[in-house]
C-alpha positions in Angstrom: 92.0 -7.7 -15.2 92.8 -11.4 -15.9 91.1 -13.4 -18.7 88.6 -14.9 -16.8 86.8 -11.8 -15.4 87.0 -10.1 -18.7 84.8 -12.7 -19.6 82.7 -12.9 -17.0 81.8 -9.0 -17.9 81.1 -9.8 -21.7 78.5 -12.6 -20.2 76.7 -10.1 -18.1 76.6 -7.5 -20.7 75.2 -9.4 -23.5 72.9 -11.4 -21.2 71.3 -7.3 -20.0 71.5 -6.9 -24.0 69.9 -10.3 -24.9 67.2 -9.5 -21.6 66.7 -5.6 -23.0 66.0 -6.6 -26.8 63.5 -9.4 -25.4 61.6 -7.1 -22.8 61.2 -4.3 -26.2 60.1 -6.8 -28.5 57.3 -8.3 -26.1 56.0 -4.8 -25.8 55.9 -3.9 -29.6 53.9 -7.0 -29.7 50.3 -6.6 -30.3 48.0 -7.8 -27.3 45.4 -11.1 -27.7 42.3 -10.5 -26.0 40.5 -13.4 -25.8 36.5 -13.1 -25.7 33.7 -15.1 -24.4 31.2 -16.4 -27.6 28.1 -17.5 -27.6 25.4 -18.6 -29.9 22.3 -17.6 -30.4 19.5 -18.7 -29.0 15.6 -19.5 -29.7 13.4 -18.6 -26.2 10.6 -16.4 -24.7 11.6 -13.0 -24.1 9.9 -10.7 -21.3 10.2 -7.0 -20.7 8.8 -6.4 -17.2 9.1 -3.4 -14.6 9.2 -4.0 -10.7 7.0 -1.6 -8.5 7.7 -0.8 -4.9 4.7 -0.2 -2.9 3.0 -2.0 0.2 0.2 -4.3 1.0 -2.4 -2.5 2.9 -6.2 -3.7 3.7 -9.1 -2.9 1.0 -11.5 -1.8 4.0 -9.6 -0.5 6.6 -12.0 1.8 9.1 -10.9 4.2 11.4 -13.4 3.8 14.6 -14.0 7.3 16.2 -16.4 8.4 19.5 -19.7 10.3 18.6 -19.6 12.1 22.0 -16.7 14.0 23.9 -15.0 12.6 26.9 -12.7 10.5 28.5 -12.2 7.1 27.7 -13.3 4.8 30.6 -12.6 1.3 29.5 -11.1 -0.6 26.7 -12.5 -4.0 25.9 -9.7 -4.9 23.2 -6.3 -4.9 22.1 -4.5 -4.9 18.7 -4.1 -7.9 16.7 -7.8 -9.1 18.4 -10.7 -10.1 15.8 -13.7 -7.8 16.2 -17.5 -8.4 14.7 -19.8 -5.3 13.1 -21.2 -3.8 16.8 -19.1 -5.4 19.2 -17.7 -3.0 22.4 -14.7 -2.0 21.8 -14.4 0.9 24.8 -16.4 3.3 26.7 -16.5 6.7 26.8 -17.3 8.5 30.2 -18.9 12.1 29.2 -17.7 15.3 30.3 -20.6 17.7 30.1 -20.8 20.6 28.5 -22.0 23.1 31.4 -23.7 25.2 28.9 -25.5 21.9 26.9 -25.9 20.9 31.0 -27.9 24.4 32.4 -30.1 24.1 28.9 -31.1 20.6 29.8 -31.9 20.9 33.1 -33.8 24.6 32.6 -35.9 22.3 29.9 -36.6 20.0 32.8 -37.9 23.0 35.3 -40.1 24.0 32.3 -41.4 21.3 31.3 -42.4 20.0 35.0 -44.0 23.6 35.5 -45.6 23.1 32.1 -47.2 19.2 33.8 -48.2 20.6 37.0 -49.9 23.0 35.5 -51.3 20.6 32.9 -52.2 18.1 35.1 -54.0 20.6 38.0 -56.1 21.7 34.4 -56.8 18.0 33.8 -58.4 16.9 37.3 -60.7 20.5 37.6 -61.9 19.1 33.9 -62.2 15.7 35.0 -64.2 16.7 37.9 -66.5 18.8 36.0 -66.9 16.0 33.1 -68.3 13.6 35.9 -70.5 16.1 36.8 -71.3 16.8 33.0 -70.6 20.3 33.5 -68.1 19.9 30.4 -68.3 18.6 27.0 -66.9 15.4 25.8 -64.7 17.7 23.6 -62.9 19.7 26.3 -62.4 16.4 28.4 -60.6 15.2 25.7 -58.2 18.1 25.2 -57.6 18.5 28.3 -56.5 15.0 28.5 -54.5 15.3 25.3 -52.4 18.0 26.9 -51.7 16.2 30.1 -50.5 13.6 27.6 -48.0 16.0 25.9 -47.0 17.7 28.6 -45.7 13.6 30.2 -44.1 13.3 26.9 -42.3 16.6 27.0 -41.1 15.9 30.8 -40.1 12.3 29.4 -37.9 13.6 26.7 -36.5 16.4 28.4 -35.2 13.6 31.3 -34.0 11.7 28.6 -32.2 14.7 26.9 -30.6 15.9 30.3 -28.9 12.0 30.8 -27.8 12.6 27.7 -25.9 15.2 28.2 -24.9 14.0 32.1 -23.8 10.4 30.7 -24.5 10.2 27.0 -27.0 7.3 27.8 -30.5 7.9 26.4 -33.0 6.4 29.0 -35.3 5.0 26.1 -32.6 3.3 24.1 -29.6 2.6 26.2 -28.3 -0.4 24.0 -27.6 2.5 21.8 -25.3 4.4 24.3 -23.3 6.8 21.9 -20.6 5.9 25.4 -19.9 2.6 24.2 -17.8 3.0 21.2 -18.7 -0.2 18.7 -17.0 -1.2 15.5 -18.6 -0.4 12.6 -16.9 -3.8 10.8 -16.1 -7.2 11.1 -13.0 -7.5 10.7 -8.9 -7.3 12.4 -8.0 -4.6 15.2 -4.7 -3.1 13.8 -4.2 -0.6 16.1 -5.8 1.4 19.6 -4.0 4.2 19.9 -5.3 5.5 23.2 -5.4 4.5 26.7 -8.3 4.8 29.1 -8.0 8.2 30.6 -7.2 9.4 27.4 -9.5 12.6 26.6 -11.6 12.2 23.1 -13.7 14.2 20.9 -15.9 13.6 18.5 -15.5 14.4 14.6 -17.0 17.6 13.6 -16.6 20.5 11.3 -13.5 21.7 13.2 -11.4 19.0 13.4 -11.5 14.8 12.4 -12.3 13.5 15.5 -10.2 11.1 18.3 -9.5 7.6 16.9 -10.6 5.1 19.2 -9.4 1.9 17.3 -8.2 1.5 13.6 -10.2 -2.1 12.2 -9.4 -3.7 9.0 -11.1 -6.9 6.8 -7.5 -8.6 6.7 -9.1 -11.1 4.2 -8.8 -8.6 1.3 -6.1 -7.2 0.6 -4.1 -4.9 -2.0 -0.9 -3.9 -3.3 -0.6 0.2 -3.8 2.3 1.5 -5.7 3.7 3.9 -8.0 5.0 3.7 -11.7 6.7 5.4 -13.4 5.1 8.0 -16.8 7.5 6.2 -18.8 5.9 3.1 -18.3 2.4 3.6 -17.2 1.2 3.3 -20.8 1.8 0.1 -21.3 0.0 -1.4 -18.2 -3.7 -1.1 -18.0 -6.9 -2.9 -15.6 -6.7 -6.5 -15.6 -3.3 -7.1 -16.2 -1.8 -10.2 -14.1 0.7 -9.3 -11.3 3.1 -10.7 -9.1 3.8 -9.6 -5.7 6.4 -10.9 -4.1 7.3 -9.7 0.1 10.1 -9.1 1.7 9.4 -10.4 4.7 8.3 -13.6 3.7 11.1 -15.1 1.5 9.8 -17.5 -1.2 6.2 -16.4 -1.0 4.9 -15.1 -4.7 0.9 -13.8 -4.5 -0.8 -13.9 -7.7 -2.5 -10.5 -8.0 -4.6 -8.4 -10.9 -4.2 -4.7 -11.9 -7.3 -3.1 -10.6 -6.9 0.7 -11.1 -4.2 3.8 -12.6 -5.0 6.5 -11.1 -5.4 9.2 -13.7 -3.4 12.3 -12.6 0.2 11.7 -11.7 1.7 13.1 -8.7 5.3 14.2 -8.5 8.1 12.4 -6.6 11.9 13.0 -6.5 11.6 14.9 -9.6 9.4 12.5 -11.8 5.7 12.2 -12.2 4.1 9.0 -10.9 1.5 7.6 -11.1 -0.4 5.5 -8.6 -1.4 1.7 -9.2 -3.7 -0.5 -6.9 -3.3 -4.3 -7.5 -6.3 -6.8 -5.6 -4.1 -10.0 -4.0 -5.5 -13.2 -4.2 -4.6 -14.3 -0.7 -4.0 -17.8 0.7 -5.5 -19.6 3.4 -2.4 -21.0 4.5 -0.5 -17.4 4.4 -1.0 -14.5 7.2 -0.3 -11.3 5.8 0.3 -8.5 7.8 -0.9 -4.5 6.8 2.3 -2.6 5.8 4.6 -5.1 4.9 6.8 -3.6 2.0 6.0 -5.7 -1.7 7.4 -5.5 -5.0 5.1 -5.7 -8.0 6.2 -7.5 -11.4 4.4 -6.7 -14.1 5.3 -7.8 -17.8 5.0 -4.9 -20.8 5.9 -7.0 -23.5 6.2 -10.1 -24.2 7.8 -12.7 -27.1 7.9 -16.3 -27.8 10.3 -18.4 -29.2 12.2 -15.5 -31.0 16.2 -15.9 -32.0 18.4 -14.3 -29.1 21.8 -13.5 -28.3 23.0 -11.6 -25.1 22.7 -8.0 -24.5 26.4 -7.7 -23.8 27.1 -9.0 -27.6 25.6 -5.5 -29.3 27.3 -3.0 -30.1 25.2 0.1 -30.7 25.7 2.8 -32.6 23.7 5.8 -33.5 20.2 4.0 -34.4 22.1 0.7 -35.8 23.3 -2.4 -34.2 26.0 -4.7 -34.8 27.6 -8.2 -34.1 30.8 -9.8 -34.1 30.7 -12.8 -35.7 33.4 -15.7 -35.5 34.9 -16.7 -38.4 38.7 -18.1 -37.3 39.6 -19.3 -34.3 43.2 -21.0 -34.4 45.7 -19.5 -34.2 43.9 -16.5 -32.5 40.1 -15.7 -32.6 39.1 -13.7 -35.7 35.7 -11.7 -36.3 33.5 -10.2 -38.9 31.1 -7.2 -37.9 27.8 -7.8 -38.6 24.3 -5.5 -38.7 21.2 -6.9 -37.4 17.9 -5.4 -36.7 17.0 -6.0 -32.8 13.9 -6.2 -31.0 12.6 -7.1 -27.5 14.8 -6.9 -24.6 14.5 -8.2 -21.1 17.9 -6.6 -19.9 20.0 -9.3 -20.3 18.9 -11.1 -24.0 17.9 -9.1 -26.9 15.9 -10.1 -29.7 17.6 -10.3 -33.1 14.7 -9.7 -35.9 17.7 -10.1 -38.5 21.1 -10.4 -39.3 21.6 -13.5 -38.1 20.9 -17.1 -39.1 21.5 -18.8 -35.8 23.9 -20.4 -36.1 26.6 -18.4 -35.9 29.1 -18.2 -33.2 29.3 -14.2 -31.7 31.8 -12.4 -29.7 30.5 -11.5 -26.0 32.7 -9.8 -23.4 36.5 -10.1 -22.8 37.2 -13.2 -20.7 38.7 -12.3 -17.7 42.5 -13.7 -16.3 42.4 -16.3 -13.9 
């Protein structure tokens, strides 16, 4: 080996020496962390909770048939305006054969009940002329042709009623023409004519002919939370804010907590109704999905500094506080008594003088 590679080896071996030594005494070097600081800050502070729920009409009426049948015709559709009595459909009856054969064996009777009535009548008549027969007897007997008419009459009018669900002395009335009971917005008809339909009884709740709403007043339903319900009570403002209408915000007001919570995924809620001052310029339609702010708490102009900036531990809290900066950043712990939070700044009730410089969160490498 001549001179010049002996050499050349030395220089490679001290240089992976020189390189080794360097690489070891970089690690054994303690890391800087560099940290975001802030300073505290004086502003209003509000703890609020957001509700999910929907907006759904204050009066919203299900319209359903007072007779059996089938429906006949339909006079609306959804999404039509409707006033208190208008037609909304007609119902075609399907008699009952047994409510049939009663009505039309009242009608046999009662026409045997007039002819005989009436064949009564004339002899009396006859003999009253003649004055044969009191005043008195005349009279009855008149009076019981009388009933007996009004007897036919309403057993005619009962047998239509059962044939077509028409009474002859007050058709306007038909019980077959299905009216709604409010003005108001059709939301839904969820039949179709030929659709069969019953009336609500003690059995069952009936066929609905056409679901009606008063779209003009409207409220937010929700559910919150045990944990939180006993800071909210009637009357406080709300804001709604809908999903499907991006940058609208309704101004509402807590109307009613419903008492007795109800249990859902595993924790008792409890149900909140908000009434929505509604715009004139704004449609709102029944269902949309809505979140509801509400504030708990609130605090004005109190000394701040972010969330992120406490450290917590056990039931006392703690700040760093910046005292050197050059050549590295240098802090003091501090206690301070906290207060109101809204999540991301917490009141500072002391501890701090404001104007003080606190560490926040590691910064991160670009």
């Amino acid at each position: 080996m001549n001179k010049f590679t002996k050499i050349a080896v030395g220089t490679a071996v001290s240089a992976v020496f020189i390189g080794t030594f360097w690489f070891l005494y970089q690690k054994s070097q303690p890391e800087i962390i560099i940290y975001e600081t802030h300073q505290p800050k004086v502003m209003d502070l509000e703890k609020t909770t957001l509700i999910t729920g929907k907006i759904e009409p204050r009066d919203e009426i299900n319209i359903k048939p007072q007779i059996s049948g089938i429906i006949a015709e339909l006079y609306k559709e959804p999404g039509q305006m409707v006033k208190k009595d208008e037609v909304i459909a007609k119902v075609k009856v399907i008699p009952d054969m047994g409510s049939l054969s009663s009505a039309e064996s009242r009608i046999e009777l009662a026409q045997i009940n007039l002819n005989q009535t009436q064949t009564d009548f004339d002899r009396i008549k006859n003999l009253y002329e003649q004055k044969l027969v009191s005043t008195e007897d005349y009279e009855k007997s008149k009076v019981a042709l009388d009933q007996a008419k009004a007897e036919m009459k309403v057993a005619k009018d009962q047998l239509n009623i059962v044939r077509e669900g028409i009474s002859l002395s007050n058709a306007k009335m038909s019980t077959t023409l299905i009216r709604s009971t409010i003005d108001g917005l059709i939301l839904d008809i969820p039949v179709k004519v030929g659709n069969s339909v019953i009336l609500s009884n003690s059995f069952n709740d009936g066929t609905t002919i056409a679901t009606v709403a008063d779209m003009t007043k409207l409220i937010f339903r929700g559910n919150i939370d045990e944990t939180e319900v006993g800071r909210v009570k009637e009357g406080m403002p709300v804001e709604i804010s809908i999903g499907a209408l991006e940058e609208v915000t309704l101004n509402a007001t807590l109307e009613y907590i419903s008492p007795k919570a109800t249990e859902q995924n595993g924790a008792n809620q409890f149900e909140i109704k908000a009434a929505i001052a509604l715009p004139d310029d704004i449609t709102i339609r029944s269902g949309y999905s809505a979140n509801a702010k509400l504030v708990l708490q609130k605090m004005n102009k109190v000394l701040t500094v972010p969330e992120a900036a406490i450290e917590f531990k056990g039931d006392s809290a703690f700040v760093y506080v910046l005292t050197d900066s050059v050549p590295t950043q240098v802090f003091s712990k501090q206690a301070v008594k906290t207060g109101l939070s809204d999540g991301l700044n917490i009141e500072i009730k002391s501890g701090l003088k404001g104007k003080e410089t606190v560490r926040g969160i590691e910064k991160k490498e670009e």
